[in-house]
C-alpha positions in Angstrom: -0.5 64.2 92.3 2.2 61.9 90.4 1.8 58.4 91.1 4.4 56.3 93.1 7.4 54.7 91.6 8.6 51.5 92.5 11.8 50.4 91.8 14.8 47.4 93.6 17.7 48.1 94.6 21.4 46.7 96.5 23.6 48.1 98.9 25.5 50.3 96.6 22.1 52.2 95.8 21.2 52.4 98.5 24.1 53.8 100.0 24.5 56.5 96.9 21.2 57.9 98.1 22.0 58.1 101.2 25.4 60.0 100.5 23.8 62.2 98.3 21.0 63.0 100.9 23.9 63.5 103.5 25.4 66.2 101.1 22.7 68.3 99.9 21.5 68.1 103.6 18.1 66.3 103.6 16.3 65.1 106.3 16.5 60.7 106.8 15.1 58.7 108.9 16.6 54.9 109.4 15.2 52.2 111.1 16.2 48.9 111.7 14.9 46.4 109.8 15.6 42.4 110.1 18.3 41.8 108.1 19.0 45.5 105.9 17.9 48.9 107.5 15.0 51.0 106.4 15.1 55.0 105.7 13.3 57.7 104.3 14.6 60.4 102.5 12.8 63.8 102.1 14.6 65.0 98.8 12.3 67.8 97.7 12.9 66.6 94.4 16.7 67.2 93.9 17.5 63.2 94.2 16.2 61.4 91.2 16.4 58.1 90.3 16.5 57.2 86.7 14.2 60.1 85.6 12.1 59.7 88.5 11.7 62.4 90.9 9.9 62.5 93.8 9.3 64.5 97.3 10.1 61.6 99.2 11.7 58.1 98.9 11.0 55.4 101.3 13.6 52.2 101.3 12.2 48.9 102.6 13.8 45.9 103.3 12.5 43.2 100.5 12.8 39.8 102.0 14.1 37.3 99.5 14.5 34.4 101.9 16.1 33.8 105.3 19.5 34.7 104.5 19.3 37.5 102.2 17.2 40.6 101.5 17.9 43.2 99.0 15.6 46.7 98.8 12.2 48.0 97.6 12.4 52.0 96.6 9.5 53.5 96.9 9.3 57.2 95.5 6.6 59.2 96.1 5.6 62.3 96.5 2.8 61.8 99.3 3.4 63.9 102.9 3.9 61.7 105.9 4.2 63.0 109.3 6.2 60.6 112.2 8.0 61.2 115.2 9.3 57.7 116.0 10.2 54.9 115.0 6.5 53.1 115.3 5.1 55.5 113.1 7.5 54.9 110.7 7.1 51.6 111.0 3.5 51.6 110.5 4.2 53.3 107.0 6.7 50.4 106.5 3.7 48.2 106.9 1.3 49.7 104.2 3.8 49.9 101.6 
């Protein structure tokens, strides 16, 4: 199994990913987060970032301080199965 990539990210990422998911018709997830939303992507590989490609990308929320936030990418190729928004959020958590 390929390790996990971690990588930071804006808005503007974020929001290219989540076009591009939109368009080659992946399954996302978002959930709310405190002061950005959270998602994960399931891009069978066809999203890369950089030269990293994964199965999945998970986007948390990385606090900076109390007025601003900007985003941890997380890809990874490791299968997680949820159904709601506290599962996800327990995934949230071990990341």
């Amino acid at each position: 199994m390929r390790r996990d990539i971690v990588k930071y990210g804006n808005q503007e990422d974020i929001d290219r990913i989540i076009k591009l998911a939109d368009e080659l018709k992946l399954y996302t997830f978002m959930f709310d987060g405190v002061l950005v939303n959270n998602y994960f992507v399931e891009t069978q590989d066809k999203i890369s970032i950089g030269r990293a490609k994964r199965k999945n990308i998970i986007i948390k929320e990385n606090f900076l301080n109390e007025w601003s936030s900007n985003y941890k990418i997380i890809l990874t190729d490791k299968e997680y199965d949820f159904s709601s928004e506290e599962d996800f959020e327990k995934i949230l958590k071990i990341m």
